[in-house]
C-alpha positions, 0 to 999 in steps of 0.5 A: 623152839627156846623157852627162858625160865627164871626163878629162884630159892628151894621151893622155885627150883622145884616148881620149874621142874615140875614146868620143865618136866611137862614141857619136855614131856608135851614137846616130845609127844607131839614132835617138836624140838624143844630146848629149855635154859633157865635160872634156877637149881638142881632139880630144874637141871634134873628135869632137863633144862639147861641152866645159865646160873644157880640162884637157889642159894642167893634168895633171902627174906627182909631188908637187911638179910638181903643185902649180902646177896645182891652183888651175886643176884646182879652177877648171876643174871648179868650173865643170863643176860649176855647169853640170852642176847646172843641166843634169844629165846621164843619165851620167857616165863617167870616163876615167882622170885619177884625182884629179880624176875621184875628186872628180866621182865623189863629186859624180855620186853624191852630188848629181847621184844619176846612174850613173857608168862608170869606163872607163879605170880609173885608170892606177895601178891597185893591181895595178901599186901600191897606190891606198890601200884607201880611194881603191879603196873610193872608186872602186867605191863611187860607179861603177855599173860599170868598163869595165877594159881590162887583165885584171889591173885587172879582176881587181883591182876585183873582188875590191875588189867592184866590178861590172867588165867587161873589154872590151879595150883599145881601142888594139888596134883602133886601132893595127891600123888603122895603114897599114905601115911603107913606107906610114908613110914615105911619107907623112912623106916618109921615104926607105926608106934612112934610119933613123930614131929618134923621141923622144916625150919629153914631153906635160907640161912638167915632163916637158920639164925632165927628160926632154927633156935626158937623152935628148938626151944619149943621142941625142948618143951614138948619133949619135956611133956612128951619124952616119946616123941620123935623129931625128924629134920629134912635137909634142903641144902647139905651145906646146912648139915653142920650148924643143924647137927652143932645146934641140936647138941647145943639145945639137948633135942636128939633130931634124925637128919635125912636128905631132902624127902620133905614131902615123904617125911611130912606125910609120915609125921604127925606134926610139922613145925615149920617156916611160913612158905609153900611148905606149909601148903604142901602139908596142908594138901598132905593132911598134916596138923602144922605150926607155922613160925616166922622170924626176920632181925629186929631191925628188918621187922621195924622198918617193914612196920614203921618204914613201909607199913608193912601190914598182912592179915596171915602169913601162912598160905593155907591162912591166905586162901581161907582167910582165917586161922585154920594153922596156928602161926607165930611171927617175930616177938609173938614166935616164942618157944611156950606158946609154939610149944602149946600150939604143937602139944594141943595139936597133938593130943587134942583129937577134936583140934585135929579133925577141925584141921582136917576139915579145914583143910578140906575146904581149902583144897577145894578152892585150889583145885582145878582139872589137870593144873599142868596141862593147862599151864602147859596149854597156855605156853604152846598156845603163846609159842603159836 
C-alpha cells in the first residue's frame, strides 16, 4: 500500500510525523507493507517517509508576505505531481496547509481518482471565519472523509455535507506525554530559582520582521521591572540563529538561544510570549501562563479589513475552543511593547490571574480531549485503505 501526505510550515512538519510514525508503526504490527511519500519537512523524512519536496520554509501568513513564496509553492508540487502520476498512491491525506492542499485536493480527485482524508482541516476554519462557500464546497467535495480535531470544526463541515469524524486532537496525548516542570529544567540545565520567559516569536521569516522587535520591546520592559528574569528562545530554523543573535544586541535583551525543544522549554518556563499558532495550544495543554502577539505589514492588515472583510472574534487557539479570552493576545496596532509587557508582568506576579489560566486551561482540555486521538486517526485511514 502507498499513502500520499502533503503538508506544509514547522507546526505541519511535525503533525505528519506524528501521523507517519503511527502508520508505520500499525503497518508493521499487523504485517502490511507500507510505503510513505509526503510533502513536508524533516521530522516527517525522520519518522520514515519519503519526502518529494521540502515545503517548511516556503509558508507565510498575509497577502503580500505570500507573494515571494509562490513560484516555489507551485515548483515544488509541480514536481509532486509528476511523480505521483507515474507511481500513484492508494491515499492522499491533507494535513492543514489550505491553499496548497486545495489545488493537490482537485488533482487527487480528478486525476489520480484515489480517496483523500483531510486530517487537520484547514486551520482558518469557517467556525472561526469564513473560508468562502466555494473554498468549503471544494474541500468537502473532493475528501472522502475529514478527520476534524476540534468539535466546533466537526460540526461546521457537516452541515457543509462533509463525512466528518472528530478524533481529537492529537496535541493532547503529546503534550501529556511531556516530563514536569523540576524535570524540564533539569534537562535544560535550568536552576529551579530562575524565572524564566520563553519567546517563540517566529517560524516564518516575515514573522521575524514584525514579531521579533515588538516583543523585544515588551521583553525591555519587563526586564527593566524584573532584572531577575530570565528569557529563553528555541530556534526552529538554524537559518534564523544570525538576525535573532543581531537583534537581541541591538534591542540590549540578553536571550539563550538553544536548538528546537520548544515544548521542553515551555514546560520548564514560567511564561511564553509567543506568535498566534499551534504553539500557543501546545502551551496551554502544557500548563503554561501565555501571551499571544500577532503582526502582518500594514498593507496586508488593510486589505484583509477593508477588501475581505476580514473578521475573528480571537485569534489564539485556546481563545477559539472556549470562545472567551482565557490568553491575553494583541494583533497588529494593538501588539505594543507596554501593553504585551503588562499582560506578561501581570501573569507573572499575579498569583490569582495565574491559577484562573490553570483553570481555564482545564476546561479546555476537557473539550479537546478524546480516548487515543491517533488510534483513531490511524483506524480511519486502514478502514479507507480497505
Amino acid at each position: 500500500m502507498k499513502i500520499f501526505i502533503s503538508t506544509g510550515e514547522v507546526s505541519g512538519d511535525w503533525q505528519g510525523a506524528l501521523l507517519v510514525k503511527a502508520l508505520l508503526e500499525y503497518a508493521r504490527s499487523s504485517g502490511i507493507d507500507l510505503e510513505i511519500v509526503a510533502l513536508g519537512g524533516d521530522r516527517m523524512a525522520e519518522a520514515g517517509a519519503t519526502m518529494l519536496g521540502n515545503t517548511v520554509g516556503i509558508g507565510s501568513i498575509g497577502l503580500l508576505e505570500a507573494l515571494p513564496y509562490v513560484i516555489p509553492t507551485i515548483w515544488v508540487q509541480w514536481q509532486a505531481k509528476q511523480q505521483l502520476r507515474r507511481s500513484p498512491p492508494d491515499l492522499v491525506i491533507l494535513i492543514d496547509y489550505v491553499t496548497p492542499n486545495l489545488a493537490l485536493g482537485r488533482f487527487a480527485q480528478q486525476e489520480l481518482k484515489v480517496p483523500v482524508i483531510y486530517y487537520i482541516a484547514p486551520q482558518a476554519p469557517g467556525w472561526v471565519w469564513t473560508l468562502g462557500d466555494r473554498e468549503v464546497k471544494e474541500i468537502v467535495g473532493f475528501t472522502s472523509k475529514i478527520l476534524a480535531i476540534f468539535p466546533q470544526e466537526a460540526k461546521y463541515y457537516q452541515e457543509y455535507g462533509g463525512n466528518v469524524v472528530w478524533v481529537g486532537h492529537p496535541m493532547v496525548d503529546v503534550m501529556a506525554k511531556f516530563p514536569d516542570k523540576v524535570t524540564a529544567r533539569k534537562q535544560l540545565g535550568i536552576p529551579e530559582s530562575d524565572l524564566v520567559v520563553g519567546l517563540l516569536p517566529a517560524s516564518r521569516s516575515q514573522e521575524l520582521k514584525y514579531l521579533l522587535p515588538v516583543i523585544l520591546e515588551a521583553a525591555q520592559k519587563i526586564q527593566a521591572q524584573l532584572p531577575q528574569v530570565k528569557f529563553w528562545l528555541p530556534l526552529s530554523m538554524e537559518r534564523y540563529r544570525a538576525k535573532f543573535e543581531q537583534l537581541f544586541q541591538e534591542y540590549g535583551v540578553p536571550v539563550k538561544i538553544i536548538s528546537g525543544q520548544s515544548q521542553l522549554l515551555m514546560r520548564a518556563a514560567d511564561l511564553v510570549l509567543s506568535k498566534s499558532g499551534t504553539v500557543n495550544l501546545e502551551a496551554a495543554l502544557l500548563n503554561v501562563p501565555q501571551v499571544v502577539v500577532y503582526k502582518v505589514s500594514k498593507l496586508t492588515a488593510w486589505l484583509a479589513v477593508n477588501v475581505l472583510k476580514f473578521s475573528i472574534p480571537f485569534m489564539a487557539p485556546p481563545n477559539l475552543v472556549e470562545m472567551r479570552p482565557i490568553v491575553p493576545e494583541f494583533l497588529q496596532h494593538h501588539a505594543t511593547g507596554d501593553r504585551i509587557a503588562e499582560a506578561c508582568l501581570d501573569l507573572l506576579l499575579n498569583e490569582s490571574r495565574r491559577a484562573q489560566t490553570f483553570k481555564d486551561y482545564a476546561q479546555m482540555r476537557d473539550r479537546l480531549t478524546v480516548k487515543d486521538t491517533m488510534g483513531q486517526v490511524v483506524k480511519e485511514v486502514f478502514n479507507m485503505l480497505g
